[in-house]
N, C-alpha and C positions, 0 to 999 in steps of 0.2 A: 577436426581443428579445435584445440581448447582456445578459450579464452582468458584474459591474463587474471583474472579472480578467479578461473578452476585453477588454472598453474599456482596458484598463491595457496591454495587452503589442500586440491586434492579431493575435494567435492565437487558434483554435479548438482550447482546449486539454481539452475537455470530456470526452473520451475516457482522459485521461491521471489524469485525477483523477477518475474514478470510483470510487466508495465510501470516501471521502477528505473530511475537513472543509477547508478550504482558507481560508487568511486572512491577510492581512497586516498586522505590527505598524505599530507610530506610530514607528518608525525604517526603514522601508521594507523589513525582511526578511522573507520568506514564510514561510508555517509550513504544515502538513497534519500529520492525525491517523487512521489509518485509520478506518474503518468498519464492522464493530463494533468493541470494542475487542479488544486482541490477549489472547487466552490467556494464562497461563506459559508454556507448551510453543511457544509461537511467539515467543514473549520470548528464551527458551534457542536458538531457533534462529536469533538475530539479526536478526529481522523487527523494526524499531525503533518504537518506540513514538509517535513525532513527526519529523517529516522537518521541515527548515529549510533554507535558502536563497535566493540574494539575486536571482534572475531567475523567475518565471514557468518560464521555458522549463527550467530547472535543475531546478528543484520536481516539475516533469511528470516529465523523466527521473527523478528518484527515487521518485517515486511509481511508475511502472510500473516500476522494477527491483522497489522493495518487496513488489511484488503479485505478481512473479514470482516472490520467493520466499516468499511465502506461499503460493501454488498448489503449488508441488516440496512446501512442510510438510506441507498436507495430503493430497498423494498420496502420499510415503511413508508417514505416515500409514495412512491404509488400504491400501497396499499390506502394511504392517506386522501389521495386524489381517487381510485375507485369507490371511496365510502362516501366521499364527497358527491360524487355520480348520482351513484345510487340512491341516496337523500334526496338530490333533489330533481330525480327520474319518479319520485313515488308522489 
């Protein structure tokens, strides 16, 4: 069973938009929203709150850059609270 965004581009772009609302307006520009919604502290890190764009294939690339940097947020993140730890375990 495709989905109405493969039937639209002709990609299996299902990978790229994972944890992503995904939809296009009534002037044909794309939109996605991550999945939950973002923190403040992911806000402050330039993780964007609504990605836009006029291809399918555009949308994916920003989607998975976005996700990239949401992953580095959250491991420095904890890497931030393990050093925290460990400072004041010694």
């Amino acid at each position: 069973m495709t989905t109405a965004l493969e039937a639209q581009s002709g990609l299996n772009l299902r990978g790229a938009f994972r944890r992503y609302y995904v939809w296009r307006d009534t002037t044909g520009t794309w939109h996605a929203r991550p999945l939950p919604k973002l923190t403040a502290d992911e806000i402050a890190y330039l993780v964007l709150p609504e990605l836009v764009a006029d291809s399918p294939l555009q949308l994916a690339y920003k989607c998975t850059w976005q996700r990239s940097r949401r992953n580095v947020h959250r491991y420095l993140q904890r890497y931030a609270e393990r050093s925290a730890a460990l400072e004041s375990a010694s």
